[in-house]
MDTraj code that builds the backbone (N, CA, C; nanometers):
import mdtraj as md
import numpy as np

residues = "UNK UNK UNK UNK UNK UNK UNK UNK UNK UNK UNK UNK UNK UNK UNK UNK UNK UNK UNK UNK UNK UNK UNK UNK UNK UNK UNK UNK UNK UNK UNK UNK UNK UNK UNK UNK UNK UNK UNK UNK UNK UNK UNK UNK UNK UNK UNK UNK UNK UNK UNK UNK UNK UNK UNK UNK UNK UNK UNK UNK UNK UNK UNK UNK UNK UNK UNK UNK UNK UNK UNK UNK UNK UNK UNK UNK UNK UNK UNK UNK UNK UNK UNK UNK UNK UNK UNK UNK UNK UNK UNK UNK UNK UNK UNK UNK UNK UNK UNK UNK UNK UNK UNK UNK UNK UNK UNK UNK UNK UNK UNK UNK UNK UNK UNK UNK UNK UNK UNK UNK UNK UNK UNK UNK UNK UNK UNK UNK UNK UNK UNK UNK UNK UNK UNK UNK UNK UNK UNK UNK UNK UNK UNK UNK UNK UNK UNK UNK UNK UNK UNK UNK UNK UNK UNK UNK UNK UNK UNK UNK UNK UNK UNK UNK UNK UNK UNK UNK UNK UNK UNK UNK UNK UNK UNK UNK".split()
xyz = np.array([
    [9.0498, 9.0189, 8.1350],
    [9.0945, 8.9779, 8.2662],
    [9.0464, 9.0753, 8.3721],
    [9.0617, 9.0373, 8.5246],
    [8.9813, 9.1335, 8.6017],
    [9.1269, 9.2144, 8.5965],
    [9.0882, 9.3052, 8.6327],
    [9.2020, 9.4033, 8.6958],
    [9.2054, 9.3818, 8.8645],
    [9.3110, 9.4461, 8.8692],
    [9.3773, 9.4627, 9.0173],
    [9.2782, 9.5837, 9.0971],
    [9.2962, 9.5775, 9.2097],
    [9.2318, 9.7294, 9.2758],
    [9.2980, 9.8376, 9.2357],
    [9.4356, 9.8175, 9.1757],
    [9.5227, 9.9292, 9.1062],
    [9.4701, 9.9918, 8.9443],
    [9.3922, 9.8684, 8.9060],
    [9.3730, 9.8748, 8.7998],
    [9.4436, 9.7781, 8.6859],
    [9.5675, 9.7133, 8.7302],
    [9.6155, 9.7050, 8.6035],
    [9.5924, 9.5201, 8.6168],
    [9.6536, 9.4589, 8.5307],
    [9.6799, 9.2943, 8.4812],
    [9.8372, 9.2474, 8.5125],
    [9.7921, 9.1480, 8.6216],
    [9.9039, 9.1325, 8.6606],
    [9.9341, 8.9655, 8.5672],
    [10.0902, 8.9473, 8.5740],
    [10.1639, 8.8288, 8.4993],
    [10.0534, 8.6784, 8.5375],
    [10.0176, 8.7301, 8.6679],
    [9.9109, 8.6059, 8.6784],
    [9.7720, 8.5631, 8.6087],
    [9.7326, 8.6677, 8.6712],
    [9.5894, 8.6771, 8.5964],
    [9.5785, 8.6853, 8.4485],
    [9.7041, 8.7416, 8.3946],
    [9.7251, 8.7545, 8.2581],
    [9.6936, 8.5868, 8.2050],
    [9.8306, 8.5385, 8.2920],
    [9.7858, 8.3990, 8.1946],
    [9.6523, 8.3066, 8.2653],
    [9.6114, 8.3324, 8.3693],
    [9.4740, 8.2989, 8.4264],
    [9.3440, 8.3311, 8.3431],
    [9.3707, 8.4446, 8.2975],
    [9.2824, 8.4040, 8.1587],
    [9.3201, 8.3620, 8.0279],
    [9.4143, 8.3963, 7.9935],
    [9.4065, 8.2644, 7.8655],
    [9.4156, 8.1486, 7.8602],
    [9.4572, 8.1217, 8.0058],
    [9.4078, 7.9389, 8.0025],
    [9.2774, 7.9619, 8.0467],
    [9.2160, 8.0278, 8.0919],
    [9.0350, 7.9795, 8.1165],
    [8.9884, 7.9943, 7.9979],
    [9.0487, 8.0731, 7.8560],
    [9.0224, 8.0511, 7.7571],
    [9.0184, 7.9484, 7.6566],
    [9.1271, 7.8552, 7.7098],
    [9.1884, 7.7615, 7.6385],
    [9.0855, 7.6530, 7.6835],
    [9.0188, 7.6763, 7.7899],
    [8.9616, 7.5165, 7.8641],
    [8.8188, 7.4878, 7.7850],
    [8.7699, 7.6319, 7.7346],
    [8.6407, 7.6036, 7.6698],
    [8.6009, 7.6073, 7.5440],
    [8.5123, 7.5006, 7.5092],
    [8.5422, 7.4686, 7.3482],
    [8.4956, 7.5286, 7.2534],
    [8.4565, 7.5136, 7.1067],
    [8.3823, 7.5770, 7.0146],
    [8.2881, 7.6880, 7.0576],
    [8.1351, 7.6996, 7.0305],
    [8.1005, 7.7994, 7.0931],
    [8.1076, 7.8590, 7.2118],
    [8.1162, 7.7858, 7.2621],
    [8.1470, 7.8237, 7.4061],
    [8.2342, 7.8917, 7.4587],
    [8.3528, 7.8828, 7.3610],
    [8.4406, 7.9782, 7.3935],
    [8.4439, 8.1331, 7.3567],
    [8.3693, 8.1382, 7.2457],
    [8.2990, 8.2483, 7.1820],
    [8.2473, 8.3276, 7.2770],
    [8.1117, 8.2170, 7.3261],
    [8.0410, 8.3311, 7.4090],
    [8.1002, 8.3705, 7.5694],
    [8.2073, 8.3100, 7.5979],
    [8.2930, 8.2993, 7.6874],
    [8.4018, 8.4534, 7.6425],
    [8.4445, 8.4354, 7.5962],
    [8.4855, 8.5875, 7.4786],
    [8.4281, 8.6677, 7.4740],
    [8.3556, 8.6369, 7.4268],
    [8.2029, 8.7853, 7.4017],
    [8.1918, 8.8050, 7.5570],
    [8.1498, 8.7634, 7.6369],
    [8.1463, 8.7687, 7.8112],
    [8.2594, 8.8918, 7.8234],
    [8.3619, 8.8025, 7.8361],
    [8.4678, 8.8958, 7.8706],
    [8.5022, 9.0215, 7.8421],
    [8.4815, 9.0434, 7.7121],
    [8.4654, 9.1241, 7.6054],
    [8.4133, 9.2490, 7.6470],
    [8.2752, 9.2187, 7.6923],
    [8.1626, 9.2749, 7.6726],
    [8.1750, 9.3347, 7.8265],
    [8.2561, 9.2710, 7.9038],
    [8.2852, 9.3166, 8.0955],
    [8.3827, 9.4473, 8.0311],
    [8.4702, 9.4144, 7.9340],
    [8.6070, 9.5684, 7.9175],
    [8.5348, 9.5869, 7.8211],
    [8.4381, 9.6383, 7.7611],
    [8.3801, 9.7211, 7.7063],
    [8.4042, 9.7250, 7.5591],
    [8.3959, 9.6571, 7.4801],
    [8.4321, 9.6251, 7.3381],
    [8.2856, 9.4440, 7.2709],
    [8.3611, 9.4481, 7.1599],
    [8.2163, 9.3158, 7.0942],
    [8.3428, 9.2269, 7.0270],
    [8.2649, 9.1052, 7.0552],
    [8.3742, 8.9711, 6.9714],
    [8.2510, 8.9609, 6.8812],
    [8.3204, 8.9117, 6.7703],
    [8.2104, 8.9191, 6.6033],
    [8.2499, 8.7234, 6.6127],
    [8.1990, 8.6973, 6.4836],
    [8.2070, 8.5792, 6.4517],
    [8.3752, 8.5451, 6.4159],
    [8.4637, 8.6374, 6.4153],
    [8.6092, 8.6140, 6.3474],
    [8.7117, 8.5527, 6.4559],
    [8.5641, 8.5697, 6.5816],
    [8.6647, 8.5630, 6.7061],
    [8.6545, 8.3723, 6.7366],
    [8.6183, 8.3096, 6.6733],
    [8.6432, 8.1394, 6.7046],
    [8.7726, 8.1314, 6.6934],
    [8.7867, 8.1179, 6.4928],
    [8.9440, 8.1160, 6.4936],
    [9.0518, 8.1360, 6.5789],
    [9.0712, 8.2727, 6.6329],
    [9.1518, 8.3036, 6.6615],
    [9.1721, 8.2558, 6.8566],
    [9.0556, 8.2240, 6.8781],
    [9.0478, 8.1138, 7.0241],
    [9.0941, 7.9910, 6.9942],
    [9.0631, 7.9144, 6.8493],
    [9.1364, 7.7709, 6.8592],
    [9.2553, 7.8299, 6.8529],
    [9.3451, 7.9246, 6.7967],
    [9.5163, 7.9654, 6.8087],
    [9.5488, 7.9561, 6.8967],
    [9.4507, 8.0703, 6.9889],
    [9.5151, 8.0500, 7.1187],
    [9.5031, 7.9333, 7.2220],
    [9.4115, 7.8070, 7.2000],
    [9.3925, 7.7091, 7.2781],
    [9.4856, 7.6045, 7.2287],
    [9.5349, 7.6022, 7.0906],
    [9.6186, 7.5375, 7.0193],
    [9.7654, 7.5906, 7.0995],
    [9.7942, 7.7358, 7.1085],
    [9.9597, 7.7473, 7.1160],
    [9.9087, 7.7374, 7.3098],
    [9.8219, 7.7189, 7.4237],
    [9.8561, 7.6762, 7.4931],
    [9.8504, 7.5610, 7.5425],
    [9.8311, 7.4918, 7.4722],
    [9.9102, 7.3302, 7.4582],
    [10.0165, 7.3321, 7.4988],
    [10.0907, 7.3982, 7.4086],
    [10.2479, 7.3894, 7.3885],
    [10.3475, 7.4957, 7.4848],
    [10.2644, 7.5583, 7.4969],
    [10.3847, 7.6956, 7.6048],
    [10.4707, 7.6423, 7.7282],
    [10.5069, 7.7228, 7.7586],
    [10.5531, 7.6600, 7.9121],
    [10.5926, 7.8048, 7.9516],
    [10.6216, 7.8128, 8.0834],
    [10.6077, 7.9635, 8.2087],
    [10.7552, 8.0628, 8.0964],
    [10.8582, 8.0000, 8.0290],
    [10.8945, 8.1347, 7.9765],
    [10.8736, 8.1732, 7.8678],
    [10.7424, 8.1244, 7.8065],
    [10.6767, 8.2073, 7.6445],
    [10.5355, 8.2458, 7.7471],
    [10.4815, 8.2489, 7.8692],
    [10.4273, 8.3387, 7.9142],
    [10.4326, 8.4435, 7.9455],
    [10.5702, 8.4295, 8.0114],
    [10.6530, 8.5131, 8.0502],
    [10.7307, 8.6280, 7.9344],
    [10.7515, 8.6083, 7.7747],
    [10.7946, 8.6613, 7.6630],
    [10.6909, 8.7315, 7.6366],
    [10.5452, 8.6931, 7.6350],
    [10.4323, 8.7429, 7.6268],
    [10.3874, 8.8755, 7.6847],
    [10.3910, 8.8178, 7.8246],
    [10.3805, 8.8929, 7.8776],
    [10.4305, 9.0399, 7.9139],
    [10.5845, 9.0139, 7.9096],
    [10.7100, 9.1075, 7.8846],
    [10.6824, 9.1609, 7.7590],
    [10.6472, 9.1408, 7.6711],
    [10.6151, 9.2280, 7.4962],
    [10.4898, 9.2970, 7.5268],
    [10.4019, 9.2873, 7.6607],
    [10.2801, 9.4106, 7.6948],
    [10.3231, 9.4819, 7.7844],
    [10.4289, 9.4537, 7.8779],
    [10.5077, 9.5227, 7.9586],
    [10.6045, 9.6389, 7.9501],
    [10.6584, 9.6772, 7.8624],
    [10.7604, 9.7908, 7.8499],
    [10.8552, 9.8470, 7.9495],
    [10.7702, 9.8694, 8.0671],
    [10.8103, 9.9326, 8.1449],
    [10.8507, 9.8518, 8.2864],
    [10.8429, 9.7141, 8.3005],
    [10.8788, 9.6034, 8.3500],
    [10.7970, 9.6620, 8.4705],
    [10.7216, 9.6427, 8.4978],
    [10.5930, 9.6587, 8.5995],
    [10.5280, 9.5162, 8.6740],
    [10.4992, 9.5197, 8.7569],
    [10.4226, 9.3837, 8.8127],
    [10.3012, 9.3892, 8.7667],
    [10.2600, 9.5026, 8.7289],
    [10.1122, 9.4893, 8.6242],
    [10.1407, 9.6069, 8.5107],
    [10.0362, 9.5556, 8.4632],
    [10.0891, 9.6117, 8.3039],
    [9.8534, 9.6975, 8.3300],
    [9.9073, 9.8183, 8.2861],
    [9.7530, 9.8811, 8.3068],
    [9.6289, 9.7729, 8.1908],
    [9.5291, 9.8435, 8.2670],
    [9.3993, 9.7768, 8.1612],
    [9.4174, 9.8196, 8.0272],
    [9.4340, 9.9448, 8.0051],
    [9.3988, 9.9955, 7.8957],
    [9.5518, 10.0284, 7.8246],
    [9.6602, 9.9375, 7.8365],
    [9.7901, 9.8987, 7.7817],
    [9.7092, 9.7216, 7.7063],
    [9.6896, 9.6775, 7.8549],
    [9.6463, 9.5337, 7.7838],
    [9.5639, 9.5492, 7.6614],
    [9.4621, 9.6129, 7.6938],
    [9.2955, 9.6042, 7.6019],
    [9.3751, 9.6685, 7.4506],
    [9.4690, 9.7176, 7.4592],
    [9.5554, 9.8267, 7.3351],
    [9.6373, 9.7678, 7.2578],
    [9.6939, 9.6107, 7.3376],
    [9.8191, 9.5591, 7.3078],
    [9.9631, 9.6079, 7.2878],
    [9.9299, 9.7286, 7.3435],
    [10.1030, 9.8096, 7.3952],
    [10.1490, 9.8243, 7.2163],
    [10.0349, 9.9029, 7.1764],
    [10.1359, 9.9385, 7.0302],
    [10.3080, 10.0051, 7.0060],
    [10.3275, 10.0328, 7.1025],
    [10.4865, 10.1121, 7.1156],
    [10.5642, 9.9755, 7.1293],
    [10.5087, 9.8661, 7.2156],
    [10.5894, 9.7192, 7.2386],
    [10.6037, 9.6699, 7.1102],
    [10.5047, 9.6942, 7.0186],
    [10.4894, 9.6013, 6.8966],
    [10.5751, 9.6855, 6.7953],
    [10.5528, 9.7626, 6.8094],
    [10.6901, 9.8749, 6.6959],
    [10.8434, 9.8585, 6.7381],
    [10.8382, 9.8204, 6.8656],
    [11.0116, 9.7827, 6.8907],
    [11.0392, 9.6609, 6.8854],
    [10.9434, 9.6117, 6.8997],
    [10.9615, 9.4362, 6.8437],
    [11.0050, 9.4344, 6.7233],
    [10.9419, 9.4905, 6.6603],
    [10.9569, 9.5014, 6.5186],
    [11.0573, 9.5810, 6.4371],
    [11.1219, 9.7024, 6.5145],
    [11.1952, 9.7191, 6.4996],
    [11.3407, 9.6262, 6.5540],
    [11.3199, 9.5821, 6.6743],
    [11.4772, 9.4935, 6.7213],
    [11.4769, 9.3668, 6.5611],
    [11.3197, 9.3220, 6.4823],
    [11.3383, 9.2383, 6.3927],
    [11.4312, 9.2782, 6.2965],
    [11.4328, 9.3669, 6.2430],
    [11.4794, 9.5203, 6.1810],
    [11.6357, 9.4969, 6.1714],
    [11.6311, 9.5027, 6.2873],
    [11.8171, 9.5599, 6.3408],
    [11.8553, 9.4141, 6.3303],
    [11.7890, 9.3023, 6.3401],
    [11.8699, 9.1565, 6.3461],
    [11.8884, 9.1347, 6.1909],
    [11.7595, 9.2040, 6.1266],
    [11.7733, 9.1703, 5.9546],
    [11.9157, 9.2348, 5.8942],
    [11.9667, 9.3592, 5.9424],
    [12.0473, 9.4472, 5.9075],
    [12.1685, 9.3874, 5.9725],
    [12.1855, 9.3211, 6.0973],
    [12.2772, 9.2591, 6.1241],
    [12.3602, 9.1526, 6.0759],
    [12.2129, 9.0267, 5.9785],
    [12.2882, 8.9298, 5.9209],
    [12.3494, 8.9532, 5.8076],
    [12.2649, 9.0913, 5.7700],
    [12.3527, 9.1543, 5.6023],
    [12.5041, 9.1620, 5.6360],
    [12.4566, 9.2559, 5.7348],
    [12.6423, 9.3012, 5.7790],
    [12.7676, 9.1980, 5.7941],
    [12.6904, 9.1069, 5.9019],
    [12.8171, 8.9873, 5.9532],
    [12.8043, 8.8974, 5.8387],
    [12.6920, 8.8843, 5.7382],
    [12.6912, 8.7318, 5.6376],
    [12.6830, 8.7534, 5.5012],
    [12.6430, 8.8593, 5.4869],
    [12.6138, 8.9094, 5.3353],
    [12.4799, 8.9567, 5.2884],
    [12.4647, 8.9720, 5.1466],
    [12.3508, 9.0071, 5.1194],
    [12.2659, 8.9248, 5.0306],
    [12.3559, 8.7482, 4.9790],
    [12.3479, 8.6636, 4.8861],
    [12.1681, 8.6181, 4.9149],
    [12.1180, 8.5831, 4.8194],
    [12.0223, 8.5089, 4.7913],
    [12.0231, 8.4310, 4.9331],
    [12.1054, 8.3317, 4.9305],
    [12.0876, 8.2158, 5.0360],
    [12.0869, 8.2656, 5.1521],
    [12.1402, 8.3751, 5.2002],
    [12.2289, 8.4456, 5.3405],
    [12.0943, 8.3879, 5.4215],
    [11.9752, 8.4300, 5.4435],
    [11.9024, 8.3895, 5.5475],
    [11.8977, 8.2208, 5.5845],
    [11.9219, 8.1210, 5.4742],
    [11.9092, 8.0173, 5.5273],
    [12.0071, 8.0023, 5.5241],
    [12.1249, 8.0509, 5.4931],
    [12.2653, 7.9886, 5.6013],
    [12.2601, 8.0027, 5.7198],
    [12.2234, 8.1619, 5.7972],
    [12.1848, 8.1621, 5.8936],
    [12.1250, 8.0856, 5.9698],
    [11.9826, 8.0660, 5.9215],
    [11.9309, 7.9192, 5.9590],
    [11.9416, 7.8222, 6.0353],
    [12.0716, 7.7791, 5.9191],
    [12.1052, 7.6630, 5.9571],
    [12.1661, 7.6897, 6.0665],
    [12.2780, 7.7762, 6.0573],
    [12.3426, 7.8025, 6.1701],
    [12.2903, 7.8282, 6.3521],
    [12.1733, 7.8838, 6.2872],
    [12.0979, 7.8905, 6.4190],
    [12.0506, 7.7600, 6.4748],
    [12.0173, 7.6628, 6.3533],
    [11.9606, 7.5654, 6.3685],
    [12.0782, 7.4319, 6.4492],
    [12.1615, 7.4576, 6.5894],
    [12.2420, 7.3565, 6.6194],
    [12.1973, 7.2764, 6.6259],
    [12.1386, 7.2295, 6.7147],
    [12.0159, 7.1363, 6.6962],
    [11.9932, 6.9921, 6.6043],
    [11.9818, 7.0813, 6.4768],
    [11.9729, 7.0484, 6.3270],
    [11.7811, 6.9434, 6.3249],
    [11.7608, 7.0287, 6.4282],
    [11.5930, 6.9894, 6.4350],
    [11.5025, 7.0252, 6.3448],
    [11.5902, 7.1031, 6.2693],
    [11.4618, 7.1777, 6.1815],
    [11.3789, 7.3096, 6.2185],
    [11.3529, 7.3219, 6.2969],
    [11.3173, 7.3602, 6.3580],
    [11.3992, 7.4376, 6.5272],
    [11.3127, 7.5771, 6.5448],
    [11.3755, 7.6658, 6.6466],
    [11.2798, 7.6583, 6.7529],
    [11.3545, 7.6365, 6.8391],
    [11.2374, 7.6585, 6.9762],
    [11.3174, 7.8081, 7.0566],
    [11.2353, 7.8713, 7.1273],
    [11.2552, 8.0201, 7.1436],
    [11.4160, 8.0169, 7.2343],
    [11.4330, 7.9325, 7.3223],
    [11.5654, 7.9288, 7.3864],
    [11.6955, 7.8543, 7.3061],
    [11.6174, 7.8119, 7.1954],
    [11.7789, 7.7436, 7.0818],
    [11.7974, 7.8615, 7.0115],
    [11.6663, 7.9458, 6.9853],
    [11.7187, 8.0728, 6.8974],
    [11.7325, 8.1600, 6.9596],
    [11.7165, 8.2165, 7.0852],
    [11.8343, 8.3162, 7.1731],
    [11.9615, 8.2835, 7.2094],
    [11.9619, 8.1130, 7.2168],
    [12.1018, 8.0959, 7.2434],
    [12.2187, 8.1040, 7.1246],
    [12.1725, 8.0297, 7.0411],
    [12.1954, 8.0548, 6.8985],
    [12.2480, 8.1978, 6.8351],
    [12.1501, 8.2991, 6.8644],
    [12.1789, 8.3750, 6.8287],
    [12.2683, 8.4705, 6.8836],
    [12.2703, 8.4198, 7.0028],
    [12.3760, 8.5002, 7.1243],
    [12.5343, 8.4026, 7.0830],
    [12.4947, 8.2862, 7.0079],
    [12.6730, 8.2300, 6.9923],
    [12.6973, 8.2982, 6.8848],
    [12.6141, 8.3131, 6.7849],
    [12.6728, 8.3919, 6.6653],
    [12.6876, 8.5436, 6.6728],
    [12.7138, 8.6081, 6.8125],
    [12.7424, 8.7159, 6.8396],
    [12.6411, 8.8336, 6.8230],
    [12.5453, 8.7619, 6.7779],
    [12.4465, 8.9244, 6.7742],
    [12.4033, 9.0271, 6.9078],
    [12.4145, 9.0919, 6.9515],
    [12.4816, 9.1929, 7.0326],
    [12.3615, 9.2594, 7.1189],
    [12.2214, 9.2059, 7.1235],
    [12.1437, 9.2695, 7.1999],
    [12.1169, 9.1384, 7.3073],
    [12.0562, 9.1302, 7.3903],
    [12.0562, 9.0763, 7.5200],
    [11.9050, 8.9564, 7.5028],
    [11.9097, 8.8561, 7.5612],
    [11.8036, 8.7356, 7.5674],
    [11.7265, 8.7804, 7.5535],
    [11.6598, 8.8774, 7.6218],
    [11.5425, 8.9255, 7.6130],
    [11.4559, 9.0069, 7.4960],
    [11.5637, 9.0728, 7.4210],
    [11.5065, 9.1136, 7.2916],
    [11.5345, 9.0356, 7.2032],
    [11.6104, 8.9654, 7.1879],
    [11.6313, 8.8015, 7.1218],
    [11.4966, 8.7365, 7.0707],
    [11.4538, 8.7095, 7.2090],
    [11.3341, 8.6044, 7.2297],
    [11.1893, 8.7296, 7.1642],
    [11.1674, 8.8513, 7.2171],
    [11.0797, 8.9360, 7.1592],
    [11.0744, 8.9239, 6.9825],
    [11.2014, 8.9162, 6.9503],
    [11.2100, 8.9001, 6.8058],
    [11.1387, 8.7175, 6.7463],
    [11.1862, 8.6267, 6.8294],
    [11.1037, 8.5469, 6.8230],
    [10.9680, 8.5276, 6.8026],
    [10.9745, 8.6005, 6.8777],
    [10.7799, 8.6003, 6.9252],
    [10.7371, 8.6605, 6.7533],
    [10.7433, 8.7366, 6.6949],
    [10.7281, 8.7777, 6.5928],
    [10.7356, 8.6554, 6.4803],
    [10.8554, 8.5958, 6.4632],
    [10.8768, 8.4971, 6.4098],
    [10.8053, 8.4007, 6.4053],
    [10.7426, 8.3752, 6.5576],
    [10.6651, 8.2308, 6.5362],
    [10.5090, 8.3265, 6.4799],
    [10.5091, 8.3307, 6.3768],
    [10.3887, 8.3617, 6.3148],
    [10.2157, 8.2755, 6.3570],
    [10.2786, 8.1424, 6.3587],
    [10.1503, 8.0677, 6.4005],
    [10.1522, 8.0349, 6.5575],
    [10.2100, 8.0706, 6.6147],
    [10.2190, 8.0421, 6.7501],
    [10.2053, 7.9256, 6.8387],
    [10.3075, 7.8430, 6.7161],
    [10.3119, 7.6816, 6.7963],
    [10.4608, 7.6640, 6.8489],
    [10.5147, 7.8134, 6.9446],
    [10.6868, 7.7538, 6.9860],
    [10.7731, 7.6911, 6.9194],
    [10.7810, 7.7462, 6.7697],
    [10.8629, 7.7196, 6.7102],
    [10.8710, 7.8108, 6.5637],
    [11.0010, 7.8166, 6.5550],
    [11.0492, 7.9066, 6.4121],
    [11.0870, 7.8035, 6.3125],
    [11.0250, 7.8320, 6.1665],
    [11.0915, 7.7130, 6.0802],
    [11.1761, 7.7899, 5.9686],
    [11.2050, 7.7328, 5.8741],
    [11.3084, 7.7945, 5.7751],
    [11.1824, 7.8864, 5.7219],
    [11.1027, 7.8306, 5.6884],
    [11.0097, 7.9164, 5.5985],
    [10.9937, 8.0472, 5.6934],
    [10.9187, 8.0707, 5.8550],
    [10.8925, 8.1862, 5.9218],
    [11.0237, 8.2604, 5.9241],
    [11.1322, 8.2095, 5.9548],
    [11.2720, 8.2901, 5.9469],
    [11.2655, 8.3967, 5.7789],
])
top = md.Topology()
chain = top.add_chain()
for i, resn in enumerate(residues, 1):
    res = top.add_residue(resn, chain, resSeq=i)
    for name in ("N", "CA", "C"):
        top.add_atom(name, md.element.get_by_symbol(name[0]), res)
traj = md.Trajectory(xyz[None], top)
């Protein structure tokens, strides 16, 4: 993404380029990648298609507050821009507390539900009001905020983000 005259990537431009990513197809998006790439100073290899249909695939489906979750998990420091070289890094300190708040929710359902075989898909279900099968990121913060778990929407939904492994806005029994 360009940077600011400050330097950094702001919430806009952030998602201003991954939808200009999303708009262009097979190779093209590659060498559209490699472009970009190659402006912040790094190389896209051949591994980099895949991982452009993911991302042209999960923005199909997003909407402004899993940009916004996104965005906030490169943010830390709740900034109107998040620096170049945080973005280009992916905020490894964001991704260790993500992963740790996953951590503290795993240790939580032991505590309040047990430690049985089944305990995660009772949970589940429970999360699952719905009974959709399926979690979309605001049924499982809300969800998880009725069953009392004790940290705030926002690290809720960060823990999400982890969860949706394939990044189609949604948690299933299996990613849980």
């Amino acid at each position: 993404p360009e940077a600011s005259p400050t330097g950094g990537v702001s919430r806009a431009t952030f998602e201003s380029f991954l939808r200009q990513l999303g708009q262009v197809e097979g190779t093209a998006a590659a060498a559209a990648a490699a472009e970009e790439e190659k402006d912040l100073g790094s190389s896209v290899n051949s591994r980099s298609q895949p991982k452009l249909r993911l991302i042209q695939e999960w923005l199909l489906k997003v909407n402004d507050e899993d940009f916004e979750a996104v965005f906030a998990s490169l943010n830390p420091q709740e900034k109107t821009e998040i620096s170049s070289e945080d973005f280009m890094s992916i905020n490894l300190n964001t991704a260790v507390l993500a992963v740790r708040r996953l951590d503290h929710f795993q240790s939580w359902i032991r505590e309040q539900f047990g430690v049985s075989q089944d305990v995660y898909r009772t949970v589940y279900k429970a999360l699952d009001t719905g009974k959709a099968g399926v979690l979309t990121r605001s049924a499982f913060v809300n969800a998880a905020q009725a069953l009392g778990y004790p940290l705030d929407a926002k690290c809720i939904s960060s823990m999400f983000s982890l969860l949706d492994r394939n990044f189609d806005g949604e948690v299933t029994a299996r990613d849980f």
